[in-house]
C-alpha positions in Angstrom: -3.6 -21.1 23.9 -0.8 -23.8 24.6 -0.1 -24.0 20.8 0.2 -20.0 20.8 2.4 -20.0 23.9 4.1 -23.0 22.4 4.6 -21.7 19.0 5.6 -18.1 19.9 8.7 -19.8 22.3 9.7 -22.5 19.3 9.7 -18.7 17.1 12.2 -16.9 20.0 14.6 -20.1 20.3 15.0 -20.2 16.4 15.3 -16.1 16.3 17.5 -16.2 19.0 19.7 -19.4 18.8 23.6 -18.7 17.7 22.9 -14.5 18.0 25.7 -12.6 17.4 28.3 -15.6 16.4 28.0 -15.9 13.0 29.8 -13.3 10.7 26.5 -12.7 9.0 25.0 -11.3 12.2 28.1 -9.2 13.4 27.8 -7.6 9.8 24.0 -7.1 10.3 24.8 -5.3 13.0 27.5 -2.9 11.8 25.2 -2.0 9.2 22.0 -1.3 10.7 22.1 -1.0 14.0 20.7 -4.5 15.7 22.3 -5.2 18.8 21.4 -9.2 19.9 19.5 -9.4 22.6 20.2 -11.3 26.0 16.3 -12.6 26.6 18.5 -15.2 29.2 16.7 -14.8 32.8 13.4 -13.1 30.8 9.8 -14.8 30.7 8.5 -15.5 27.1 6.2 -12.5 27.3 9.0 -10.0 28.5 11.5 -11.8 25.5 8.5 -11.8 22.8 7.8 -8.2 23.9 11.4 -6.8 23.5 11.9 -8.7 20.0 8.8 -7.0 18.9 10.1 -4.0 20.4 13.4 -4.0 18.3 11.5 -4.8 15.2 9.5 -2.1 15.7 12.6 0.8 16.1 14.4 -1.0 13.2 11.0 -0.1 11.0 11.5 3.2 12.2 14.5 4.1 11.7 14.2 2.8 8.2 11.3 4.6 7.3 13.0 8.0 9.5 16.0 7.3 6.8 13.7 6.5 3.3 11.8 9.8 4.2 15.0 12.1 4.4 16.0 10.0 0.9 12.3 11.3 -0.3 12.9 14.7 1.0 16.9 14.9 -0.5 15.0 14.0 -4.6 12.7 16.7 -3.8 15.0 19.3 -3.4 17.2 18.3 -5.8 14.0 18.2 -8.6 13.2 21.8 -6.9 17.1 22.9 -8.2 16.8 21.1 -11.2 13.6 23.3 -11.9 15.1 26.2 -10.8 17.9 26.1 -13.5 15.5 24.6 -15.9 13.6 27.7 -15.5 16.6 29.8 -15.8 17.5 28.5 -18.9 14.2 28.8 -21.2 14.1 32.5 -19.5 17.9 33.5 -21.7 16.3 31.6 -24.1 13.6 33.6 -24.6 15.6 36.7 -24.4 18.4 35.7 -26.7 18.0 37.1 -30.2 16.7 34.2 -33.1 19.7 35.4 -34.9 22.0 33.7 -32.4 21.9 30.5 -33.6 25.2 29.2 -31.6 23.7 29.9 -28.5 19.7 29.0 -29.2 21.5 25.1 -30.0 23.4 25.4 -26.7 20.7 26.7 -24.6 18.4 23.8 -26.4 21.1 21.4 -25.5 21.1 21.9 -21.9 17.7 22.6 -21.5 16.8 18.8 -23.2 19.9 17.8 -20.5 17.9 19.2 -17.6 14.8 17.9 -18.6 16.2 14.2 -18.6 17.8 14.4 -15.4 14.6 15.6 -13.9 13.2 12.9 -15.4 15.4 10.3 -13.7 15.2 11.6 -10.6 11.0 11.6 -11.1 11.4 8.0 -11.8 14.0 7.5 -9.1 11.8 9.0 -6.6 8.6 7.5 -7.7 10.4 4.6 -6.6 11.5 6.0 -2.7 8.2 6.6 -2.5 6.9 3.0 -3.3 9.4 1.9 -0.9 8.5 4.1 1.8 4.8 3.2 1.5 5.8 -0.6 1.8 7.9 0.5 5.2 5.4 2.7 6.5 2.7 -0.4 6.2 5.4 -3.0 7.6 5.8 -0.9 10.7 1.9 -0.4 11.3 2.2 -4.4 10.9 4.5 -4.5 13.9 2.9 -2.2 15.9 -0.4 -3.9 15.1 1.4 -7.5 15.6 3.0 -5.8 19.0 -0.8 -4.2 19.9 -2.4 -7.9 19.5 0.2 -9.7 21.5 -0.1 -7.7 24.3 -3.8 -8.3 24.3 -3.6 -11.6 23.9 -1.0 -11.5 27.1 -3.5 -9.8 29.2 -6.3 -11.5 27.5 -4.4 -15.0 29.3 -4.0 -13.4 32.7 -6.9 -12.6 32.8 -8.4 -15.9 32.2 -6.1 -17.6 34.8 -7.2 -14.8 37.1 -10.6 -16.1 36.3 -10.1 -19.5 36.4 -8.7 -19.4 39.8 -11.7 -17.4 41.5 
């Protein structure tokens, strides 16, 4: 238990050591939101606890913002569909004799078709990243779950102990 107690305080000193003078953190923190934290005056459990708090809320946030990328692709496939489908309708209902306007129509039917197709890969991608965000937040939840039970596993050994 000392080496857990031990190690967990050597991780908050290195995470929190020089936080918020560097430029690197004040431009971390325009960008995405992370405030330092003043764990000054707070136990290691309370300090631990907020760190894994923020993490957590960061994950969030992140995945809250990959998902609303996700969402945007879809609609924008949906449109692309739309107007795909738009097309091979006058297609169909221009004459064979109109060859101008069969090439044209072919033209930006084969462009639709490769934009859809770039945004399908494009998306494929969000989609990979917001599995990989979804399963590092349920990490820092479950990380956050276990150190808490560890917490009160502690007290309540020292609870025990003293009886």
């Amino acid at each position: 238990m000392k080496k857990v107690v031990f190690g967990s305080a050597l991780a908050v000193g290195l995470l929190f050591s020089g936080a918020g003078h560097s430029s690197a953190n004040n431009h971390l923190q325009g960008e995405s939101g992370i405030q330092p934290l003043d764990i000054q005056g707070m136990d290691l459990e309370t300090a631990l606890m907020a760190v894994q708090s923020q993490r957590t809320q960061l994950l969030e946030n992140q995945l809250k913002d990959q998902l609303g990328a996700v969402q945007q692709k879809n609609q924008e496939i949906a449109d692309l569909n739309s107007q795909l489908a738009g097309l091979n309708q006058e297609k169909t209902a221009t004459p064979v004799e109109d060859q101008d306007k069969q090439i044209a129509l072919d033209q930006q039917i084969q462009s639709l078709k490769g934009q859809i197709d770039s945004l399908g890969n494009s998306q494929q991608m969000d989609m990979l990243r917001l599995q990989s965000m979804n399963n590092k937040r349920n990490e820092a939840f479950d990380t956050m779950t276990n150190f808490i039970k560890k917490m009160q596993d502690s007290r309540s050994s020292i609870i025990n102990n003293m009886r």
